[in-house]
C-alpha positions, 0 to 999 in steps of 0.5 A: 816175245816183247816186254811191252806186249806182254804188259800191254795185254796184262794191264787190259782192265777187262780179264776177257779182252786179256785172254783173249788177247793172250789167245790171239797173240799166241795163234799168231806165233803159232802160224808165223814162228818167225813174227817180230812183235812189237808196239807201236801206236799203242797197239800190238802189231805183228811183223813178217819179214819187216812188213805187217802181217797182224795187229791186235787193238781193244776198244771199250767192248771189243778186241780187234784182229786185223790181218794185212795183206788181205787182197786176194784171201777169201775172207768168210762173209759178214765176219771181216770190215775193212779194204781188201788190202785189210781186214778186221774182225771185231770180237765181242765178250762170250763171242766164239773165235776160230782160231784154227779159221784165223790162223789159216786166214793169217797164214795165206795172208803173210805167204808172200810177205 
């Protein structure tokens, strides 16, 4: 795991944006053992076979997953913005996440990465 992440999400100023980034950051080792991590544009991104498979971002009130590679998944309505080639999830303090829903949206998403 990368040095830079690690401290990325430790120095969240909002204790809820680090665990929950910490939670999401785990997951995605979980379902793609072989991921590169690492940062870049300030964000945690997550590689598969040297392409994108993930990348996490914070805004002031929000924690964004965004999963790549997207067309052909079928994302549940009204959880996921963005082109079919990616989608993102904004997660809110106190918001439920589905890490196993995620992890399954992650892991067909990088199938053929």
């Amino acid at each position: 795991m990368n040095e830079e992440v690690k401290a990325f999400i430790e120095n969240l100023q909002e204790p809820w944006q680090s665990e929950l980034c910490s939670r999401l950051r785990d997951m995605v080792h979980r379902t793609l053992p072989d991921v590169q991590e690492r940062m870049q544009y300030k964000k945690p991104h997550f590689l598969q076979n040297g392409k994108y498979a993930a990348v996490i971002s914070t805004s002031k009130d929000a924690v964004s997953f965004t999963i790549f590679n997207a067309s052909g998944v079928d994302f549940p309505d009204g959880l996921f913005d963005g082109p079919p080639e990616r989608k993102t999830i904004k997660i809110r303090n106190g918001q439920a996440v589905d890490d196993e829903g995620l992890s399954a949206l992650l892991r067909q998403a990088a199938s053929s990465l």
